[in-house]
Residue frames as qw, qx, qy, qz and C-alpha x, y, z in Angstrom:
[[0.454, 0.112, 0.658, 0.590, -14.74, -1.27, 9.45],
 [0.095, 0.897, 0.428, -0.054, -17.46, 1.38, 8.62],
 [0.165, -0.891, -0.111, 0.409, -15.85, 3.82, 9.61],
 [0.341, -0.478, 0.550, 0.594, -13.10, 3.21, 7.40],
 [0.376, 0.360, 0.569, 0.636, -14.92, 2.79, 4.03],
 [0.191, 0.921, 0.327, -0.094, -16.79, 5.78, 4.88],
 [0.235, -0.694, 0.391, 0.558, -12.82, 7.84, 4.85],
 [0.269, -0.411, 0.642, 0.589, -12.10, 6.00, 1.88],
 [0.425, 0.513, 0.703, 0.250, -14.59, 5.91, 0.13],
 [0.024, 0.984, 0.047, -0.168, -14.10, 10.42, 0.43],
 [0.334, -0.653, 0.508, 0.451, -10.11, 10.04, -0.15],
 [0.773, -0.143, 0.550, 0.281, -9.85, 7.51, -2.63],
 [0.593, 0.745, 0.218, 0.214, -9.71, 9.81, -5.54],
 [0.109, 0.916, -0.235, 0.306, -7.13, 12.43, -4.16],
 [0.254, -0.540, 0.766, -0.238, -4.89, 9.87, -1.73],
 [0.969, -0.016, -0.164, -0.184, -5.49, 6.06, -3.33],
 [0.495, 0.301, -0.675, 0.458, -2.06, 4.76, -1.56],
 [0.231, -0.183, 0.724, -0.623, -3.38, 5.59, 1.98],
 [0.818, -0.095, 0.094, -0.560, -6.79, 4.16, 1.18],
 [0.770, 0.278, -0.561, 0.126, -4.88, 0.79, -0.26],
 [0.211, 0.376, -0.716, 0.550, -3.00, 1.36, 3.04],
 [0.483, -0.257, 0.204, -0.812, -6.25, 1.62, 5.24],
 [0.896, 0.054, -0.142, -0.418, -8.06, -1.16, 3.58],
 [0.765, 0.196, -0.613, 0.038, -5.29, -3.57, 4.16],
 [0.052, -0.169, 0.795, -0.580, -4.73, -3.11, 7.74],
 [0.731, -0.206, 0.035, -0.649, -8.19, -4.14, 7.86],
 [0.139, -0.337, 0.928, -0.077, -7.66, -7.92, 9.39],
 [0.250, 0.104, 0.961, 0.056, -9.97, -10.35, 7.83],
 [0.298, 0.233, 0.049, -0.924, -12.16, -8.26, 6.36],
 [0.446, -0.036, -0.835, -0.319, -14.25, -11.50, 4.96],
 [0.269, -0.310, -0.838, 0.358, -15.60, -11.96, 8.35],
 [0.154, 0.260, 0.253, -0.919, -17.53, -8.81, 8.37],
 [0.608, 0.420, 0.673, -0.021, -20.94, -9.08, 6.69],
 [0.605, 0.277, 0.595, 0.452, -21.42, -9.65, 3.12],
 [0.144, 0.969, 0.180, 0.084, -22.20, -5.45, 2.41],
 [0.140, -0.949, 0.249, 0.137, -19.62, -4.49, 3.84],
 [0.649, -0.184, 0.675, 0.298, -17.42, -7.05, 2.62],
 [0.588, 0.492, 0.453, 0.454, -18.18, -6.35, -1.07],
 [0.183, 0.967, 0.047, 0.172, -17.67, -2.75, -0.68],
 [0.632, -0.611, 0.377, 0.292, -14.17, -3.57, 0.75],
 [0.648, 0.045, 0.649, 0.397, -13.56, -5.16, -2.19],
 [0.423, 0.861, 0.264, 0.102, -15.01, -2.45, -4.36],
 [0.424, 0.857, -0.195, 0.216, -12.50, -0.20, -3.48],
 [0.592, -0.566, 0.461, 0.340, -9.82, -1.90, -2.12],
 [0.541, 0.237, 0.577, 0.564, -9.36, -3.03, -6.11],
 [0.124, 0.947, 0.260, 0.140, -10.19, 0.70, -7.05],
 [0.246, -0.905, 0.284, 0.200, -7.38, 2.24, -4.91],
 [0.673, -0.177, 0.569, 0.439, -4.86, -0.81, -6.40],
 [0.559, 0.673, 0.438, 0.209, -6.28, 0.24, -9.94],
 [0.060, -0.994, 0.062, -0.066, -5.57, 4.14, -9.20],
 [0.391, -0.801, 0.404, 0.206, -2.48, 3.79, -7.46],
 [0.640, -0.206, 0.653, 0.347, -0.82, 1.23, -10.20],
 [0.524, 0.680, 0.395, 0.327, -2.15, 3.05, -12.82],
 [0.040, -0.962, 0.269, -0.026, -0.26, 6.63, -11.41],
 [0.657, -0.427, 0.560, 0.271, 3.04, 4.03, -10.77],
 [0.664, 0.367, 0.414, 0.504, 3.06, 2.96, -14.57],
 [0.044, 0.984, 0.169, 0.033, 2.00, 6.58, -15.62],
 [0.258, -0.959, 0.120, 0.009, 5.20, 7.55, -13.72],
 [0.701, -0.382, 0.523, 0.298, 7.27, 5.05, -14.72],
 [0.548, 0.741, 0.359, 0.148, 6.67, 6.06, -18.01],
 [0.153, 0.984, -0.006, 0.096, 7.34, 9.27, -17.84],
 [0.345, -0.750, 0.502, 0.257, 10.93, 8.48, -16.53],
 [0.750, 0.095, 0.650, 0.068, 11.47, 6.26, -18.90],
 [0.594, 0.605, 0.288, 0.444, 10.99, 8.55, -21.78],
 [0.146, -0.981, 0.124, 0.031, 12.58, 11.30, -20.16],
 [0.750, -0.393, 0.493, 0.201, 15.42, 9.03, -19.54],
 [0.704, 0.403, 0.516, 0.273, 15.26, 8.24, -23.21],
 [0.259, 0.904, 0.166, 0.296, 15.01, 12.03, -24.54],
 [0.321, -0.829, 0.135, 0.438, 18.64, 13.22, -22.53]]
């Protein structure tokens, strides 16, 4: 599990969908100890933040684009 927040904690600004993608194959990630377990959690809810804030963002933007033919 290390290894993986060290990647995503280096991606998660320029690729938050693969971290999100990373962190969730992670299988119980509660059972690991309690450091590394809260820094899951830091940025697993970081990449969800990112990536669902570029999803609205984009759903916007069709939306008024849609609006403005």
């Amino acid at each position: 599990m290390h290894s993986v927040l060290e990647r995503s904690d280096l991606m998660l600004e320029s690729d938050p969908e693969l971290v999100y993608s990373m962190l969730d194959s992670i299988i119980l990630p509660e059972s690991y100890p309690e450091g590394e377990f809260a820094h899951w959690c830091l940025l697993y809810g970081r990449a969800m933040d990112i990536s669902i804030g570029n999803y609205l963002y984009g759903c916007r933007y069709l939306y008024y684009s849609y609006l403005h033919k």
